[in-house]
VOGU-3710 file (C-alpha; in Angstrom, 3 decimals, decimal comma):
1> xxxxxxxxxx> 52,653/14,307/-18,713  56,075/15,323/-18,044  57,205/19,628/-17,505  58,804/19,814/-21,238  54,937/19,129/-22,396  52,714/20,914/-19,883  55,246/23,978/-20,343  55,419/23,356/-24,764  51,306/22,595/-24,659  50,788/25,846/-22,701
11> xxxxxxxxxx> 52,814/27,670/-25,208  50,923/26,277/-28,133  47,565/27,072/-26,666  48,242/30,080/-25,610  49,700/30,760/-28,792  46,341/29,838/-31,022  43,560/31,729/-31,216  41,025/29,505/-31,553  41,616/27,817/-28,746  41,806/31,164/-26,309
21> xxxxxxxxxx> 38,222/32,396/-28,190  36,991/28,978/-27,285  38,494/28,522/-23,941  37,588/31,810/-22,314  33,798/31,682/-24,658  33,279/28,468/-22,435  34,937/29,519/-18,987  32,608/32,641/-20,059  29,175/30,804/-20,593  30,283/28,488/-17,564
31> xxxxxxxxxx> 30,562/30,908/-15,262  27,169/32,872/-15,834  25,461/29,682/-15,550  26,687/28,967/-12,364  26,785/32,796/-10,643  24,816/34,721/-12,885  21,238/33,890/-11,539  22,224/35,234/-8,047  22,232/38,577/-10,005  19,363/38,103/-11,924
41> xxxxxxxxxx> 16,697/41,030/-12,371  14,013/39,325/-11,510  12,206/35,379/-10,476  11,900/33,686/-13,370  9,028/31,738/-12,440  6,624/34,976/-11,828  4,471/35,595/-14,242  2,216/38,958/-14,503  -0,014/38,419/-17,503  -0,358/42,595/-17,515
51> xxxxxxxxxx> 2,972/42,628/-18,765  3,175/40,122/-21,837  5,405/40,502/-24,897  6,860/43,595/-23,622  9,591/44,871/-25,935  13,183/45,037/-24,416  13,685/47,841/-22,281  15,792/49,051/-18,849  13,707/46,963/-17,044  13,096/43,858/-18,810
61> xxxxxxxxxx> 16,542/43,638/-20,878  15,270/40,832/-23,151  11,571/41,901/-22,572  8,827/39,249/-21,294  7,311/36,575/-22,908  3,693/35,190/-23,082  2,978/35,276/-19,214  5,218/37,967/-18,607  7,954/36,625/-17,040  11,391/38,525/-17,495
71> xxxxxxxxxx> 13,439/36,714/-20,421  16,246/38,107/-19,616  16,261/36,442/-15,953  15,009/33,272/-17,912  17,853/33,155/-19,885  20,052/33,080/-16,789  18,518/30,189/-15,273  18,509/28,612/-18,747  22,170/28,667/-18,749  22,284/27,269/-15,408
81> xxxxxxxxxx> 20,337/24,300/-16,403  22,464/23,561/-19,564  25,742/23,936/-17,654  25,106/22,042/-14,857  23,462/18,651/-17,209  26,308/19,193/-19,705  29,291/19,215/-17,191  27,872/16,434/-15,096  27,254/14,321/-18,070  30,317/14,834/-19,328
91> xxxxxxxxxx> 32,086/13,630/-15,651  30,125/10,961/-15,669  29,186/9,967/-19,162  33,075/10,888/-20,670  35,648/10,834/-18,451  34,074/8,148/-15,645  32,409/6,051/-18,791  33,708/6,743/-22,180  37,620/7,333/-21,000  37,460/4,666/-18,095
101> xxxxxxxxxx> 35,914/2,151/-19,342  38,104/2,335/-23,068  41,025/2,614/-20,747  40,332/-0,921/-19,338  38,679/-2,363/-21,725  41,768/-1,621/-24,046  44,406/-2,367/-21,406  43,410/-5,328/-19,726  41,253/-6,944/-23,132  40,247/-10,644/-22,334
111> xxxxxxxxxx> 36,677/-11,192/-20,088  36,540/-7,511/-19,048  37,171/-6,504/-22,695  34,269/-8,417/-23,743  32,217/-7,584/-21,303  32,327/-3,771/-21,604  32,320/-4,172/-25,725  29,278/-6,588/-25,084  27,059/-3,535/-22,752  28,085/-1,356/-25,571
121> xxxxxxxxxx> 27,124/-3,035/-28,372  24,049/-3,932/-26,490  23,627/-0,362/-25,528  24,629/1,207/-29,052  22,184/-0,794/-30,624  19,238/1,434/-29,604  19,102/4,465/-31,113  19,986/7,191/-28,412  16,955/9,294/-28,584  15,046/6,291/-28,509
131> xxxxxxxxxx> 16,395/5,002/-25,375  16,075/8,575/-23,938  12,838/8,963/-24,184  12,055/5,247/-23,263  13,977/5,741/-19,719  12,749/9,033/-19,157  9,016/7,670/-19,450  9,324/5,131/-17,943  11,498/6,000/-14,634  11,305/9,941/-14,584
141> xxxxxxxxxx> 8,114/10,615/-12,724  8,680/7,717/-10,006  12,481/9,012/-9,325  11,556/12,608/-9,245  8,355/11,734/-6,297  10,690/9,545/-4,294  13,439/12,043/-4,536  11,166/15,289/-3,452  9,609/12,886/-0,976  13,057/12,020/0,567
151> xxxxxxxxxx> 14,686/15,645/0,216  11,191/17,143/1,919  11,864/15,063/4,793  15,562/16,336/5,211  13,898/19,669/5,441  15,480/20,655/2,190  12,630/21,229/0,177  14,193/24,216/-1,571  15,480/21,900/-4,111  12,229/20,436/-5,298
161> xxxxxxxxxx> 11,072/23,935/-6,042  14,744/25,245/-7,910  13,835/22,447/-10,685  17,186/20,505/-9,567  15,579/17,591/-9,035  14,029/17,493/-12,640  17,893/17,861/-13,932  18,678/14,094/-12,128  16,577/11,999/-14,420  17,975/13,707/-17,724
171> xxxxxxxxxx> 21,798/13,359/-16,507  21,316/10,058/-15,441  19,881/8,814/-18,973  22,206/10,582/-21,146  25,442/9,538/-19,006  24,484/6,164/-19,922  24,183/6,800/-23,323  27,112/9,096/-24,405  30,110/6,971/-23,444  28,719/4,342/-26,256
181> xxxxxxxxxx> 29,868/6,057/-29,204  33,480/7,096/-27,708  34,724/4,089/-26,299  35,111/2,475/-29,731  38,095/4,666/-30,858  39,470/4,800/-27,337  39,630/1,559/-26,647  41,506/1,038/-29,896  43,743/3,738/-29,638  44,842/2,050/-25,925
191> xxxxxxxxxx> 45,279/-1,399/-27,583  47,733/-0,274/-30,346  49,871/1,878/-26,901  49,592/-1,198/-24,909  51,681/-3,252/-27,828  54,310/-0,048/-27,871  58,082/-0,914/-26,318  57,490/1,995/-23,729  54,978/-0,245/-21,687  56,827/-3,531/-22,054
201> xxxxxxxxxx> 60,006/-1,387/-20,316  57,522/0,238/-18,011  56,388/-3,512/-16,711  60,520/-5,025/-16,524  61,486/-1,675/-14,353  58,066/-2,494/-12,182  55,991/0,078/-13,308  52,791/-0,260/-11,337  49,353/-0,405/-14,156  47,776/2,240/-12,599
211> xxxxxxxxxx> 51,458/4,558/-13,422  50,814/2,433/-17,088  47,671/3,695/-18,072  46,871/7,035/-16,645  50,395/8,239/-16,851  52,057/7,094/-19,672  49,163/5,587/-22,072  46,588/8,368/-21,148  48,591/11,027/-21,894  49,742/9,706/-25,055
221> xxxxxxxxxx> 45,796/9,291/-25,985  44,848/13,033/-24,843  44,001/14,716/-28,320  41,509/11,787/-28,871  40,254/12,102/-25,132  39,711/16,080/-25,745  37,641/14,963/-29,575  35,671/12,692/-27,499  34,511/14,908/-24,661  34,045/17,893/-26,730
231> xxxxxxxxxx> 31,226/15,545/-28,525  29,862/14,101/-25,478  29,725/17,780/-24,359  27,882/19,243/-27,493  26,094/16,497/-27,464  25,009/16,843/-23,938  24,265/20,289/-25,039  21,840/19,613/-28,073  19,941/16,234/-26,150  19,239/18,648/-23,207
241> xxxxxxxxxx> 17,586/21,573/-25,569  15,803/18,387/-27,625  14,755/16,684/-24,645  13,157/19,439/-23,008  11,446/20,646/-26,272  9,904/17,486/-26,385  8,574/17,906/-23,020  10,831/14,619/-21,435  13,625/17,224/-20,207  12,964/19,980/-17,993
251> xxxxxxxxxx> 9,581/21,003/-17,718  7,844/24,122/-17,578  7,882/26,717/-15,648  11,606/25,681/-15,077  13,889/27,751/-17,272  15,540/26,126/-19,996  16,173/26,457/-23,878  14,461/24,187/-25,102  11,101/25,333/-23,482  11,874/28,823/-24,889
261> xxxxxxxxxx> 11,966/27,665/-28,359  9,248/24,983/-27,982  7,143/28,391/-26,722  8,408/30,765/-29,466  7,949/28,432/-32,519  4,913/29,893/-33,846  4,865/31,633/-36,920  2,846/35,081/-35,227  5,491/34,760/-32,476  8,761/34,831/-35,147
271> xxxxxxxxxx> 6,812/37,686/-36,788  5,813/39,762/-34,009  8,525/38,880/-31,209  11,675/37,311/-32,888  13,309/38,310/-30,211  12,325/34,925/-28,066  13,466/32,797/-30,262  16,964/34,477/-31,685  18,476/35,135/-28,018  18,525/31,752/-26,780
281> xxxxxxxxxx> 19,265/30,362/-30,386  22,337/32,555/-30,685  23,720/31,769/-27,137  23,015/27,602/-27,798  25,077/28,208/-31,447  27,586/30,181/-29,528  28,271/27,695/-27,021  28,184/24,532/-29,473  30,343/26,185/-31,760  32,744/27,259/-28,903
291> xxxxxxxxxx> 33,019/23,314/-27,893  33,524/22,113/-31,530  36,333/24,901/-32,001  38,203/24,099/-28,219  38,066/19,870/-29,067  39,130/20,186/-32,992  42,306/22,921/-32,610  43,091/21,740/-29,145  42,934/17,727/-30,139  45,469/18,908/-32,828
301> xxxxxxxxx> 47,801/20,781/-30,766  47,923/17,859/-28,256  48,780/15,053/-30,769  51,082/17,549/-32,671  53,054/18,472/-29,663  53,202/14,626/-28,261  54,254/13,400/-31,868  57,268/15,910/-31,359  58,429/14,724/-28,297
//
């Protein structure tokens, strides 16, 4: 992108307020998931049956739930797990996969066109819960014993018992379904650019592809590259809860959302403690809705500011 549009994108971002509620509601949520357990009240995993359902108080902030573990300090760790499977999922699974592959499956078309359209037609054919929980049953428990078994002889067996390794699995099997669904428009979007007279003048004045693509087509693309990975990213958001609900995500006594509402779904629990249930569905609803808002008004501000230039 060249100065006049970093400097006139800036401007318009900074300008909306959408987009600086979402942005800093993200860097927000982002941040406690990744530094926020190191000040956490208590271990999450220690449970004191003496001190069930307490109500919340100085020193349980969100009280305890059924075993008497802290919620609050829960809820930390939660975060942690959703941040860290959503932003590696959407590395991997949007910009390495979904943006990559459109990229050269729209620039270069022919055999490598095919090919890539061919894995995800193949791919998109399966419906993506479906192959979830097929690849999680059917490779999870193996990876996760030769993993521990590897990392215990590195003498780095704090990482089998932080739940980590559990998170490998579940990032592998959803980057390898998100990028299906986003490659379609991407990949079409970079066929109508390639056509343009901009890369035809690019190639006479010897314009090397890899200039072509990521810095003329790519940034030409970005408000449909910011739609895409805000979906991959609330998706990656929503499979993790799901998954983990379901009991093919993380497992218990890990810390993550969707064991918190798979434990609080009782009708005696939403009576007596409703707490359990509305904290961590407020903060996944927050954090959805925050990605929804950032890829919609900041998709628009992109192409509206590029169609300007």
């Amino acid at each position: 992108m060249n100065r006049i549009f970093k400097t006139r994108l800036f401007r318009a971002t900074w300008k909306n307020r959408l987009v600086r509620f979402a942005l800093f509601g993200l860097i927000l949520f982002y941040l406690v998931g990744f530094l926020g357990p190191l000040f956490a009240p208590h271990d999450p995993l220690r449970t004191n049956l003496e001190e069930s359902f307490l109500t919340p108080s100085k020193e349980h902030f969100f009280g305890t739930d059924r075993i008497g573990r802290d919620v609050f300090s829960r809820v930390l760790y939660a975060i942690r797990t959703t941040s860290i499977i959503s932003l590696l999922v959407l590395v991997f699974g949007g910009w390495f996969l979904s943006v990559g592959l459109g990229l050269i499956a729209g620039y270069y078309g022919g055999k490598i066109d095919s090919l890539i359209m061919r894995i995800g037609e193949t791919l998109g054919s399966i419906p993506p819960l479906i192959f979830l929980i097929l690849f999680l049953v059917s490779f999870r428990d193996g990876f996760e014993a030769s993993m521990a078994q590897m990392i215990e002889s590195l003498g780095m067996g704090w990482l089998v018992t932080s739940g980590i390794i559990q998170m490998i699995p579940v990032i592998l099997a959803m980057a390898l379904i998100s990028w299906v669904g986003g490659i379609y428009p991407i990949r079409s979007r970079v066929l109508q650019e390639r056509e343009q007279g901009y890369v035809e003048s690019l190639r006479i004045l010897g314009a090397s592809e890899k200039r072509i693509i990521f810095g003329h087509i790519l940034p030409n693309i970005m408000g449909l590259v910011v739609l895409n990975l805000s979906a991959i990213l609330i998706a990656a958001i929503g499979l993790e809860v799901g998954l983990s609900f379901l009991g093919l995500g993380i497992r218990d006594p890990y810390p993550s959302f969707g064991i918190m509402f798979y434990q609080s779904a009782s009708l005696s629990l939403l009576k007596n403690h409703p707490h359990l249930l509305v904290i961590p569905g407020i903060i996944v609803f927050y954090v959805g809705m925050l990605c929804w808002i950032l890829g919609d008004q900041w998709g628009r501000i992109i192409e509206s500011k590029r169609s300007c230039e």
